[in-house]
C-alpha positions in Angstrom: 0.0 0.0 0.0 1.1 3.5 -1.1 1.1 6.7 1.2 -1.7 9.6 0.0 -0.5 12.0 -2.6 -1.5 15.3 -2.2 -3.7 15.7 -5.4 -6.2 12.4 -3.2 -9.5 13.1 -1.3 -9.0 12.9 2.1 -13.1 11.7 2.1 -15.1 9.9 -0.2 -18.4 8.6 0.1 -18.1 8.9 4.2 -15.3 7.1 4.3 -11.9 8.9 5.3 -8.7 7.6 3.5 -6.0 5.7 4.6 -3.4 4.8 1.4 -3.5 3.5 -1.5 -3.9 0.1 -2.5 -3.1 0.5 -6.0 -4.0 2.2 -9.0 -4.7 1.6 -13.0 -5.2 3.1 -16.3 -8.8 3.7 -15.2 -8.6 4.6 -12.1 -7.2 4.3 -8.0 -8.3 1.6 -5.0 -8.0 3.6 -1.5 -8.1 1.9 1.6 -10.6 3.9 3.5 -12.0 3.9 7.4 -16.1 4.7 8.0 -16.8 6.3 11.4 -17.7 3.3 12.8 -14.3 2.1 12.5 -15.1 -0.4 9.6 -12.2 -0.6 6.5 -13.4 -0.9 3.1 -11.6 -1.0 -0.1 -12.7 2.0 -2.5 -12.5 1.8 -6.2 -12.5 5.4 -8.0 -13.5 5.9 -11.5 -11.0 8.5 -13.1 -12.9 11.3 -14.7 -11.9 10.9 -18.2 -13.6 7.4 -18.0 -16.4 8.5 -15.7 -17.8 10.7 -18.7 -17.5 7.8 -21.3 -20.9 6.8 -21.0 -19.5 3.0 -22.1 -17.7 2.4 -19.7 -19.9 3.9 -16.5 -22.4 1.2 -18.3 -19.9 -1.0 -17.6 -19.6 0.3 -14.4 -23.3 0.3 -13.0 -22.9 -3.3 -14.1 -20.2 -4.3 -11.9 -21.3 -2.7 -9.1 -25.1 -4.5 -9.6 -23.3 -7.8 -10.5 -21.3 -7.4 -7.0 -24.5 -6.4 -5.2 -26.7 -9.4 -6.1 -23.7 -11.7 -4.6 -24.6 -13.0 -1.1 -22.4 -15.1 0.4 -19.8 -15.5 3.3 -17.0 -16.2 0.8 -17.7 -13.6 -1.5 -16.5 -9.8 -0.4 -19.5 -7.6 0.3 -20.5 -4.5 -1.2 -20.6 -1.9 1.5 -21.1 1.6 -0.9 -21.4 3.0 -4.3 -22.3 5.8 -6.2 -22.5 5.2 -10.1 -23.6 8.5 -11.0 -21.8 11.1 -9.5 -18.4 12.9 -11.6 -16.2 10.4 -9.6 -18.1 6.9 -9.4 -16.7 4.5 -6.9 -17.6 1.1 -5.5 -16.4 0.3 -1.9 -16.1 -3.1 -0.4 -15.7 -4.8 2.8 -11.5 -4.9 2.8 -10.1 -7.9 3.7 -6.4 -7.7 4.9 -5.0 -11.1 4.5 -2.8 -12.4 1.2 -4.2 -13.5 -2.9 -3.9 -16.7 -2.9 -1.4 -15.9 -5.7 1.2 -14.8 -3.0 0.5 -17.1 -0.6 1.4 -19.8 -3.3 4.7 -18.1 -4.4 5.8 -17.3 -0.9 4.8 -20.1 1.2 4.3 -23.2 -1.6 1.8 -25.1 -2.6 -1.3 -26.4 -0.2 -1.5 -29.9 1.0 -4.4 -32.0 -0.7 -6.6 -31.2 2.3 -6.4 -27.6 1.9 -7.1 -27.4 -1.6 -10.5 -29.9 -0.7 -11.9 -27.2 1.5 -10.5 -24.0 -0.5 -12.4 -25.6 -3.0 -15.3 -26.3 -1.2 -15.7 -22.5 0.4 -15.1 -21.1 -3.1 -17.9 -23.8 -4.6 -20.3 -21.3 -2.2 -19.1 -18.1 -3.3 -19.5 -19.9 -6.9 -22.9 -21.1 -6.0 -24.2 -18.0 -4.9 -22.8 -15.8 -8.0 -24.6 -18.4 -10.0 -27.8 -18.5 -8.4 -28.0 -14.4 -8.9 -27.6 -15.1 -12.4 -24.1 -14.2 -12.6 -21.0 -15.4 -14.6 -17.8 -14.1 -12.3 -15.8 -15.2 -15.7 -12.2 -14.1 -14.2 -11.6 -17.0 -11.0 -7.9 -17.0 -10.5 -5.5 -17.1 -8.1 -5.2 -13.1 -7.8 -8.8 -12.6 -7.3 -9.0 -15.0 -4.1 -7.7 -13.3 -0.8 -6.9 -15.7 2.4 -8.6 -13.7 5.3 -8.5 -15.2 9.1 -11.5 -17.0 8.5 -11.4 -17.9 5.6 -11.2 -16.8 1.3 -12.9 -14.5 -0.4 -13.8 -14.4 -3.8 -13.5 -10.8 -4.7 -13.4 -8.9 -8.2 -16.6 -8.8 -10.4 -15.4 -6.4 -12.6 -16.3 -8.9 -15.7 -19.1 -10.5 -14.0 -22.1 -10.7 -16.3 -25.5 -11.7 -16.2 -25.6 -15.5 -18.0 -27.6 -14.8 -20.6 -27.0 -11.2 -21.4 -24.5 -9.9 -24.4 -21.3 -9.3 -23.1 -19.9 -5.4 -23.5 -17.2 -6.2 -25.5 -15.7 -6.5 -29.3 -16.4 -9.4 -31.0 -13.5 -12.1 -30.8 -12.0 -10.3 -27.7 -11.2 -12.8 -25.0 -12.7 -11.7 -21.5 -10.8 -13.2 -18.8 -7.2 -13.9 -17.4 -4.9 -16.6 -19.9 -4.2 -19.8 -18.1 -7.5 -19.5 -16.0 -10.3 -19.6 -18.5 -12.1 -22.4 -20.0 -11.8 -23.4 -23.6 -14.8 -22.0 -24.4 -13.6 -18.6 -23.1 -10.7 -19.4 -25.5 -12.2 -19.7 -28.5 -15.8 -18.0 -28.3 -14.0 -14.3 -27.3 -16.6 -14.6 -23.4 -20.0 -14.6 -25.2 -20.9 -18.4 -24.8 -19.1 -18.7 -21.0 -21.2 -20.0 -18.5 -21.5 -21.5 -15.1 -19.8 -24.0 -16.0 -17.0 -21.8 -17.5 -16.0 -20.9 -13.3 -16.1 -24.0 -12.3 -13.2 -24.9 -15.3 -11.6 -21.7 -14.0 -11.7 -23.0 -10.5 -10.5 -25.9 -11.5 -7.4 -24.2 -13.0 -7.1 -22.5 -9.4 -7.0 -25.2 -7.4 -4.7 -27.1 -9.6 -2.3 -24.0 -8.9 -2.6 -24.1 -5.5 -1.6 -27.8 -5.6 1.2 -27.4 -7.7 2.2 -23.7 -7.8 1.9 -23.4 -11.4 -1.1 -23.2 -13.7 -1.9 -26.3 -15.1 -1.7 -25.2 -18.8 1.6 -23.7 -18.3 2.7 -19.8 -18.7 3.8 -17.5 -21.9 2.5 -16.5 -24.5 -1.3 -15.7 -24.9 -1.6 -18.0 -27.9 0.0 -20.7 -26.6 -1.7 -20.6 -23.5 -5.0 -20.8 -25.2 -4.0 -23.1 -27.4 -3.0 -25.8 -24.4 -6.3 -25.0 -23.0 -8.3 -26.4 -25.7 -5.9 -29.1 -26.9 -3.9 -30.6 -24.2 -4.2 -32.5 -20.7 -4.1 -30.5 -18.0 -0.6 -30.7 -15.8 -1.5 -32.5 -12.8 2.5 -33.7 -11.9 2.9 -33.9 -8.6 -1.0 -34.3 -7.6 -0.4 -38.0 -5.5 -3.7 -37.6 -4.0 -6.3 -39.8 -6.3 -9.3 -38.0 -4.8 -8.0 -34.8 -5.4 -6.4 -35.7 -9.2 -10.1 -37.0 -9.8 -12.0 -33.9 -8.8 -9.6 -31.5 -10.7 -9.9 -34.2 -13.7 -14.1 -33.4 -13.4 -13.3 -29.6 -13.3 -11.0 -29.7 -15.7 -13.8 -31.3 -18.6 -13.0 -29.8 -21.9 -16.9 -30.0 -22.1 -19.0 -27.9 -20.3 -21.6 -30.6 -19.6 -19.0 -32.6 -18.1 -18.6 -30.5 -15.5 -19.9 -30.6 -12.1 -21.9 -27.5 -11.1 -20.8 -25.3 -8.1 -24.1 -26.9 -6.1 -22.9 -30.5 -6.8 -19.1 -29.8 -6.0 -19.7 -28.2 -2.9 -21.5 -31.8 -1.9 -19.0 -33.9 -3.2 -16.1 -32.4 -1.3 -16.7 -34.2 2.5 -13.6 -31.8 4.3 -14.6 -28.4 5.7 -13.3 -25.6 8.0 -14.3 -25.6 11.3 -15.7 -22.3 12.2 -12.6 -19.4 12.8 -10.2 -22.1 12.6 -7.2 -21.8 9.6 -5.4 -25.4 10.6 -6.4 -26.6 6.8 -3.6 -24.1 5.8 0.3 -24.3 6.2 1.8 -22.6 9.2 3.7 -20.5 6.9 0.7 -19.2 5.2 -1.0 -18.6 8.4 1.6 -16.5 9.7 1.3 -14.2 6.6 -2.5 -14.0 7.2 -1.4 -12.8 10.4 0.8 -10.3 9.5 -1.6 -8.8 7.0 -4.1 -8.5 9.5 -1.8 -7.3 12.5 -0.5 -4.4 9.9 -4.4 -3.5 9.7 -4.9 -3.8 13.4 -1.9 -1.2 13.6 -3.4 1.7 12.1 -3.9 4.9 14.1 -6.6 7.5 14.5 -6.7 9.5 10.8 -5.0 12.2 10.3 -5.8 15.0 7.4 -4.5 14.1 4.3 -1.3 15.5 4.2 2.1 15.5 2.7 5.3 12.9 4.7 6.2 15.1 7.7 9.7 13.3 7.4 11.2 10.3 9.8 9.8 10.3 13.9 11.5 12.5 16.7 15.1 10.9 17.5 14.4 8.0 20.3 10.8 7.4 19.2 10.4 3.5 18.7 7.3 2.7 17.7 5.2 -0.2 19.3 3.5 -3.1 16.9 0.5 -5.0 17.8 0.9 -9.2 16.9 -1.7 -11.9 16.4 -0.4 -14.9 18.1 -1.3 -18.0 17.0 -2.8 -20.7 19.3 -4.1 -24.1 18.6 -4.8 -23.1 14.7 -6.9 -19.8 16.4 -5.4 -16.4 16.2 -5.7 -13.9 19.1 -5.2 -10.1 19.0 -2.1 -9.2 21.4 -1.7 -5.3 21.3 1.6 -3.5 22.5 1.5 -0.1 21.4 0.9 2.1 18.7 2.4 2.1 15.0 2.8 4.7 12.7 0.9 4.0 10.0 3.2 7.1 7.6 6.3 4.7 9.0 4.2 1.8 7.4 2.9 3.1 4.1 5.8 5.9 3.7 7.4 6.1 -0.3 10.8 7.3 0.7 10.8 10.3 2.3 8.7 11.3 -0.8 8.3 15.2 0.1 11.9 15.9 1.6 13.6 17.8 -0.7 17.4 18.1 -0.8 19.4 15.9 1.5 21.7 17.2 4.2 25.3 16.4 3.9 25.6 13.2 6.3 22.2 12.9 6.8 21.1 9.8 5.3 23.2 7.6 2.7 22.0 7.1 -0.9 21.8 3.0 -1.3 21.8 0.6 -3.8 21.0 -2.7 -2.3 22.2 -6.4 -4.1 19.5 -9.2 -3.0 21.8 -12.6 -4.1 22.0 -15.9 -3.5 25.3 -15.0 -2.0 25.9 -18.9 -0.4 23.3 -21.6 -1.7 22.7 -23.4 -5.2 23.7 -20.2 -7.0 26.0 -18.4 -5.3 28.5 -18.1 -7.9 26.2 -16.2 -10.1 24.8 -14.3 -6.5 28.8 -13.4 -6.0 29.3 -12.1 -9.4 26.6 -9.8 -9.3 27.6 -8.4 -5.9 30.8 -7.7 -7.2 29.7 -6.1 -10.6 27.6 -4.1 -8.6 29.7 -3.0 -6.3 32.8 -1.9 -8.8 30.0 0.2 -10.6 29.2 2.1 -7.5 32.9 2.4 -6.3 33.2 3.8 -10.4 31.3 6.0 -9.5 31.9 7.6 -6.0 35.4 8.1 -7.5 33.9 10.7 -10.4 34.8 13.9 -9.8 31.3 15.6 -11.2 29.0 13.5 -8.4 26.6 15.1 -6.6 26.0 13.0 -4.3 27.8 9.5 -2.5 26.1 5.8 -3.0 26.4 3.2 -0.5 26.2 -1.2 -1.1 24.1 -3.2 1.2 24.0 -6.5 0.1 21.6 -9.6 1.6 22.2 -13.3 1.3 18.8 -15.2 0.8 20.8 -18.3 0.0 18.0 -18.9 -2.9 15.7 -19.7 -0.4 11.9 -18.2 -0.6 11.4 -17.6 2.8 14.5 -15.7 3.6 14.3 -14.2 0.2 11.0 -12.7 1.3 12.7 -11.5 4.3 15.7 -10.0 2.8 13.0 -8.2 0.2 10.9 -6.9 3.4 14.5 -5.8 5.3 15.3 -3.8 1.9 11.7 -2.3 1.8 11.8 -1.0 5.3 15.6 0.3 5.0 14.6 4.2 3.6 18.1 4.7 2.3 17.6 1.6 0.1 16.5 3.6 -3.2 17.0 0.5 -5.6 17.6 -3.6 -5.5 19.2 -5.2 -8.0 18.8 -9.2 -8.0 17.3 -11.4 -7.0 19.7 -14.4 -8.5 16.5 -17.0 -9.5 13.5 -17.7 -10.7 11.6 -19.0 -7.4 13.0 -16.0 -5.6 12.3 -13.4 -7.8 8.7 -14.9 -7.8 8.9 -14.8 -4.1 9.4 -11.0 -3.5 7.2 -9.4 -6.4 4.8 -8.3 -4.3 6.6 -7.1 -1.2 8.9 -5.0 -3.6 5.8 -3.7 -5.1 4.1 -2.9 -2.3 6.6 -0.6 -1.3 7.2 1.2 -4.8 10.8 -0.3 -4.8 12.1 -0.5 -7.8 14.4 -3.6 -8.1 16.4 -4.8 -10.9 16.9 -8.5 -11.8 19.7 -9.6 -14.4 19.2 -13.8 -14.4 16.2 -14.5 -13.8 14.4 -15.6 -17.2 11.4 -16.9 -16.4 8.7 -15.5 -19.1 5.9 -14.5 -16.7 5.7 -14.7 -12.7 3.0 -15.4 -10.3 2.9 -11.9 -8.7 1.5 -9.1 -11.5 1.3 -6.5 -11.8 5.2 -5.7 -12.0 4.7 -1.8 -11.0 8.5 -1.8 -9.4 9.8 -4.7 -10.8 12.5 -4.5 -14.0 13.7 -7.9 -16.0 17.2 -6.4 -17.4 17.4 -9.5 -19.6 16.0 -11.6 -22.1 13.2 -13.4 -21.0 12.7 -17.5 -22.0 10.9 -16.5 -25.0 13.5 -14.6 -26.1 16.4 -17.0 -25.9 14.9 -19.5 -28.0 15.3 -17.2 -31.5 18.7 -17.5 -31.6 18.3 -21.2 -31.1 16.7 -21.2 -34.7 18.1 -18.8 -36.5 21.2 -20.6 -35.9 20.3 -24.3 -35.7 17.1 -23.4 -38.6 18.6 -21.0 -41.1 21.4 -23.4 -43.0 21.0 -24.9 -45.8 21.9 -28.4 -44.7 18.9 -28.5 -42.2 15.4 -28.9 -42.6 14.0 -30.6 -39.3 15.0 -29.7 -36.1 14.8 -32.4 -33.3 13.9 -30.6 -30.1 14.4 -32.5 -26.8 12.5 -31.4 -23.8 13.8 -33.0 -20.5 11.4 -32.6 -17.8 14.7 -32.6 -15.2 15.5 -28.8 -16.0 12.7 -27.4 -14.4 10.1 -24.7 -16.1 12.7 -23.0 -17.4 13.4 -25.6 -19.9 9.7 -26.5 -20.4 9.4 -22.6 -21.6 12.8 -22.5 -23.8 11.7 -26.0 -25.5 8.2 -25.5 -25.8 8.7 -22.4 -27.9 11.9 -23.3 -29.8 9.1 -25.8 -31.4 6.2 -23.5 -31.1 8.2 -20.9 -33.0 10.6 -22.6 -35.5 7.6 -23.0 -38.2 7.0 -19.0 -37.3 10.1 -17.5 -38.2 11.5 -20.7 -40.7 10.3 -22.7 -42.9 12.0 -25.8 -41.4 9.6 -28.6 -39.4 10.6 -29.7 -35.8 10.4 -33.0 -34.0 10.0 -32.1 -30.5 9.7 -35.1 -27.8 8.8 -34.7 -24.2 10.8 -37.7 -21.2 10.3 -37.6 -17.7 12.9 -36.1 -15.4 15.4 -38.5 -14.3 15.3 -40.7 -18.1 18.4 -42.2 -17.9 18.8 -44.3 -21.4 18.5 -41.7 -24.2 19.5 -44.1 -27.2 16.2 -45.4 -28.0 15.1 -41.5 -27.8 17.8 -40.3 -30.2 16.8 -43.2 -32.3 13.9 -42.4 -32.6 14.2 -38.5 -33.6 17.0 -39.4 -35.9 14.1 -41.9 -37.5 12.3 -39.0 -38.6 14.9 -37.1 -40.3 16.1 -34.6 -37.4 19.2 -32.5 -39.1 19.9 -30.7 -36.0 19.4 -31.0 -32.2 18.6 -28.7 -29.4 18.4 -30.4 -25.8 16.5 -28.1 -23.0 17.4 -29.4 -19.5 19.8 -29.5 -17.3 23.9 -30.1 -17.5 23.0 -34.2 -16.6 20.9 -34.3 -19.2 22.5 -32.7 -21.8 25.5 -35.0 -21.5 23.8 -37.8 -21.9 22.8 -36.4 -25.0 25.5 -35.7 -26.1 27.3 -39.5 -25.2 23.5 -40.8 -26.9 24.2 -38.5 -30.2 28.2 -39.4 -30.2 27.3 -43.5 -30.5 25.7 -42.5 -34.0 26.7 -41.3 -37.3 25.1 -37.8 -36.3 27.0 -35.3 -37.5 24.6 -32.0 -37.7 24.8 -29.2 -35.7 23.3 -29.5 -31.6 22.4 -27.1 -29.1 21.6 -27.1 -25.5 20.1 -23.7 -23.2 22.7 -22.1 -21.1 21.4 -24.2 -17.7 23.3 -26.9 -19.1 26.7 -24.7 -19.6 28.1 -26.1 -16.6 31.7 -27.8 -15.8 29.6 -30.7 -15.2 28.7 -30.7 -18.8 32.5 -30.9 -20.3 33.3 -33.6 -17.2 30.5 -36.1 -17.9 29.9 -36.2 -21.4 33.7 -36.3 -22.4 34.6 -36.2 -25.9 31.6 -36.2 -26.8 31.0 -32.6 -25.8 33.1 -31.4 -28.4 31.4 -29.1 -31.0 28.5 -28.6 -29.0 27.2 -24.8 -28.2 24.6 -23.1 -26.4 22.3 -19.7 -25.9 23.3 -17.7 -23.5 21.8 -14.1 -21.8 25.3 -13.2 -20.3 28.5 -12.1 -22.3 32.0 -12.9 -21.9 35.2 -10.8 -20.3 36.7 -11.2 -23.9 34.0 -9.9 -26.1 35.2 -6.6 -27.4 32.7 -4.1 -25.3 33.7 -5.7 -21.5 37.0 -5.2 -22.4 37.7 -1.9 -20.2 34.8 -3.6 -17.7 37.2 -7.1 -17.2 40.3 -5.1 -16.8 38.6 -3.3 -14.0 37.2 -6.1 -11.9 41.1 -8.0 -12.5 42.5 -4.9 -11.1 40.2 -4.6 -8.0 39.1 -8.1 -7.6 42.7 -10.1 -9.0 40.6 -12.2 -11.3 38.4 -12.1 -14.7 34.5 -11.2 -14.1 32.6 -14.6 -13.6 29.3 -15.3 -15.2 26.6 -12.2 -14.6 29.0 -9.8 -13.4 28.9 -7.3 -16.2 25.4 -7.3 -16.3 24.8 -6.8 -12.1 27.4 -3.7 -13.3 25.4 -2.6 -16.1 22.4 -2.7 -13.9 23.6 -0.8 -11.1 25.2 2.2 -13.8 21.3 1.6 -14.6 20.0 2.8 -11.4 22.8 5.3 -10.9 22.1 6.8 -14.3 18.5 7.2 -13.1 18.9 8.6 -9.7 21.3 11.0 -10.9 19.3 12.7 -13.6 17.1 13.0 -10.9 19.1 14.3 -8.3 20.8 17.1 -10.8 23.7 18.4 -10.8 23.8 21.2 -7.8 25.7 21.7 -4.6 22.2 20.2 -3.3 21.1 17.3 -4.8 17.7 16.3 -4.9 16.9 12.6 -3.0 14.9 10.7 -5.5 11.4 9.3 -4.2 11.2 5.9 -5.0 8.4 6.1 -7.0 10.0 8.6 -9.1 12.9 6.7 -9.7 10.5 3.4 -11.2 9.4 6.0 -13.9 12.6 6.9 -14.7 14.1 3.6 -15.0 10.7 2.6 -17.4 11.5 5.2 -19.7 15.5 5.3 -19.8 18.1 4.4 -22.4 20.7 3.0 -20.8 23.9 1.6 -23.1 25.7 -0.9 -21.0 28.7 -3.5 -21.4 26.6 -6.1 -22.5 23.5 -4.3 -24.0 21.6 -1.0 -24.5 19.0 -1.5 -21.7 15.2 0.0 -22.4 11.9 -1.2 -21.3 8.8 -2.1 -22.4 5.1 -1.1 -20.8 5.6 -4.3 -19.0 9.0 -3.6 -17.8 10.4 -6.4 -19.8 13.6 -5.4 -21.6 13.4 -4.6 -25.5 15.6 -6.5 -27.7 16.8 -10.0 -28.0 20.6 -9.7 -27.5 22.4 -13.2 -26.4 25.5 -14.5 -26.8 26.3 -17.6 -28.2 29.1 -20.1 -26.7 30.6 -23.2 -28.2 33.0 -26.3 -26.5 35.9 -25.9 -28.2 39.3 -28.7 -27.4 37.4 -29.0 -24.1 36.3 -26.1 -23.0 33.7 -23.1 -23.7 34.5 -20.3 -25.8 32.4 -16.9 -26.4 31.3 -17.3 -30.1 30.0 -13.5 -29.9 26.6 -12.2 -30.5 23.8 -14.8 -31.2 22.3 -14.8 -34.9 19.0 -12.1 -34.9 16.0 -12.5 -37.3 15.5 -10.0 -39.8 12.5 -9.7 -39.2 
């Protein structure tokens, strides 16, 4: 949540604000406090919208859809006003987690726990249903844990069953990856009741696995699995819970239970106030959520930040203890709610000499399953700032504080929180991974600071939007066009044989999934792609097999294990053609287990080398202050820290008294720079996803890897 700006009511509709809880392209959610004491969450209509007489239409819907929904599990409508010059919708605001977060932070929920989130979202189904409703956008996002229990919340789509949707022809209503085939290919007109249950399906799946049972990317493909292919259940060992998602999951409408029938056919339930069908972990963050609401004061007028408390002021924080799966309200003093919801110091002006230190703050796996990478960023990022503190011209003095989360989620979440409550942190740059980054999305984003990541690839994460959050480098998707263009594009090739091991992890699934999505886009060679379980051993009868049916070239997606293998499979026959493997399987591992046989092999890569010809000045200066050539990632932690620093100091100026950046200021500056790095030229797009597809392409060469230089581009 996001302090009050200046411009913001202090009242609307009787309530008195709070914060913000977010804000769109059409308009702002406040938190807001009636007299009685009672919070509510407050959508406002901005007036350019509010005069389109569209999309008030629209609005009055959403606001009668969400008033003819009665049920427990369903958030309440508690105000509106539809016709004023600012419409707005308030509901009852619940303070705990989406069950999006709670899945990315905590993991998934144990069979029992998705039975009776199922069953309590069945009601809040049942009842949307029984007004005559389709809710049409069930996900993970628009389910919030409370201390009793979910809530389904968001009807902005919601429409009667049999009315005409408000809405182009062709255009699909509802959230890829969550919607039912017939979403998919009938653009929302022909969704029905049956359409949330398929969506609920998809959502409980999730919280089983922690990842949407059709997979992630792009929109096409997404749709495309959800009318084509099985959903994936891996992992699922329950049979009673594989069998009801297998119901939900229909392809057919009819085949699907009702809301009604599903809510008898699950037998577990809550008991009443109790959260024990829910991990300890995800408890606690229900906890917290609802403590930090328990915390705020008395209201104040809506003012600007009147700067940090008095020197020796410490203030109190109230806890919910939990007891015997209950939670109990423990107070012990007062917060302040500006320390809680505070930008940076937004309003301050220039900094005093000495008075607080500018910081750029490195979030690494600085000791666990990456730390090699996590090290190499620290260091580039550190040798940028140390750069530039030793410029003559500077303004102003930045500081490195660096936290080790190991490439753990849970101390990755608390290393985010430490950074967030730190106000002379203006900027992260990490995390190292995937499951990490996914981790801390929200937590950076609730606080408006803007962080940075150079290696983690992953095409879409659990946690959207990404308002602080900046991918400086190319995404999955990306890395499989080079993969193409230079396996694809030779005249001695015209089937590719693409190899997706299961053992490397999403990432792989992504790369390999879309190197054969995509090769028929951009070529006009064919692909044979096969699919093994992680942990297949004996490739030969798999390589067999794709060499069978005329593969001229191979790319392997998985991990360094697997890719030798390969490589020891492919080097027992007369294969000669090029072959590929993604940069997880660049690994010392690689050259040590598959030999000889790993000669001639090359791989796609995000990350350049100390001898390509613009790191040149860059290597010399990490051998001079570190005694040893920049390691994997370095150059581009350094290129994202001159990133941030570029940024902060256009905003600061130039004069004897620099102006502190607010961190909110700073994410808009970083979304619309041009930044021209060691490795790349660094922009972003509306997304924050960055522009381009540079890589870098390696090669084993008498035993070892060697930088090949820039990967092959399309030319289109």
């Amino acid at each position: 949540m996001e302090q009050l700006r200046p411009a913001d009511p202090a009242t609307i509709g009787g309530h008195r604000l709070l914060g913000r809880l977010g804000a769109g392209g059409m308009g702002v959610v406040y938190l807001g406090r009636t007299d009685g004491g009672a919070l509510a969450a407050i959508k406002v209509i901005l007036p350019e919208f509010a005069e389109d007489e569209g999309f008030r239409a629209r609005f009055r819907r959403e606001v009668e859809a969400a008033r003819r929904v009665e049920s427990p599990w369903a958030v309440a409508v508690t105000g509106a006003e539809t016709e004023g010059e600012r419409p707005w919708l308030a509901t009852a605001f619940v303070p705990g987690p989406a069950l999006s977060e709670a899945v990315a932070r905590c993991g998934p929920l144990p069979a029992r726990g998705v039975r009776v989130l199922g069953r309590l979202l069945s009601r809040a189904l049942t009842a949307v249903h029984a007004a005559g409703l389709v809710h049409r956008d069930v996900k993970p996002g628009n389910v919030l844990l409370a201390v009793d229990g979910p809530r389904l919340i968001d009807f902005g789509i919601a429409r009667a069953a049999d009315a005409t949707a408000l809405t182009a022809t062709g255009l699909v209503v509802g959230t890829p990856g969550f919607l039912s085939p017939e979403q998919a290919t009938g653009g929302g007109t022909a969704a029905g009741p049956a359409s949330d249950l398929f969506s609920l399906g998809c959502l409980l799946a999730y919280a089983a696995t922690g990842r949407p049972p059709f997979g992630s990317g792009a929109v096409e493909a997404l749709l495309y699995r959800t009318v084509h292919d099985e959903p994936d259940l891996e992992g699922i060992e329950d049979p009673g819970l594989r069998s009801l998602l297998g119901a939900l999951l229909a392809k057919e409408p009819e085949e699907r239970p009702t809301a009604a029938a599903l809510d008898a056919r699950i037998a577990e339930d809550a008991p009443n106030g109790s959260l024990d069908w829910l991990p300890g972990a995800v408890v606690a963050l229900i906890a917290d959520r609802s403590a930090a609401m328990l915390d705020l004061p008395a209201i104040d007028p809506t003012v600007a930040d009147q700067g940090p408390p008095p020197p020796g002021t410490l203030p109190g924080r109230r806890r919910l203890l939990l007891a015997g799966g209950g939670v109990v309200v423990a107070a012990a003093g007062g917060f302040a709610v500006r320390e809680w919801l505070r930008d940076d110091n937004a309003d301050s002006g220039a900094a005093k000499s000495g008075e607080r230190a500018w910081t750029i703050g490195v979030q690494a796996d600085l000791s666990g399953p990456r730390s090699a990478a996590g090290r190499a960023q620290e260091r580039g990022v550190r040798l940028a700032v140390e750069q530039f503190n030793s410029r003559a011209d500077k303004s102003f003095t930045l500081t490195v504080k660096a936290l080790d989360d190991r490439g753990d989620v849970t101390r990755a979440v608390r290393a985010a929180t430490q950074f967030t409550r730190d106000r002379d942190v203006l900027a992260v740059v990490g995390p190292t991974g995937d499951r990490t980054t996914d981790a801390v999305l929200t937590v950076y984003d609730e606080a408006m600071l803007p962080v940075v990541t150079v290696s983690s690839l992953q095409i879409t994460y659990t946690a959207q939007p990404r308002k602080s959050f900046f991918q400086a480098a190319p995404s999955d998707a990306v890395l499989c066009e080079p993969v193409i263009n230079r396996l694809v594009l030779r005249p001695d090739v015209e089937r590719l044989g693409v190899l997706l091991d299961r053992a490397g992890g999403q990432s792989a699934y992504q790369v390999g999934y879309l190197t054969n999505m995509q090769t028929s886009v951009i070529t006009t060679g064919t692909t044979y792609p096969r699919v093994i379980p992680g942990g297949t051993k004996e490739l030969a009868p798999v390589i067999e097999d794709m060499l069978q049916h005329a593969s001229d070239a191979f790319f392997y997606a998985g991990d360094a294990a697997g890719a030798a293998r390969t490589a020891h499979a492919l080097a027992a026959t007369t294969f000669k053609g090029p072959r590929m493997a993604m940069h997880t399987a660049m690994e010392a591992r690689f050259l040590k287990d598959a030999g000889r046989a790993a000669e001639g092999w090359e791989f796609t890569a995000p990350y350049t080398d100390a001898s390509a010809p613009g790191a040149k000045e860059f290597a010399a200066a990490h051998r001079s202050r570190y005694g040893s050539a920049p390691a994997r990632w370095a150059a581009e932690a350094y290129d994202a820290a001159g990133l941030v620093t570029a940024a902060v100091t256009a905003l600061a100026g130039n004069g004897a008294k620099p102006v502190r950046p607010t961190r909110t200021a700073l994410v808009a500056k970083i979304a619309d720079s041009s930044y021209m790095g060691v490795s790349r030229t660094y922009a972003f797009d509306e997304s924050h996803r960055l522009k381009g597809a540079d890589a870098y392409l390696y090669g084993v060469r008498d035993g070892r890897f060697v930088h090949l230089g820039a990967a092959p581009r399309s030319e289109t």
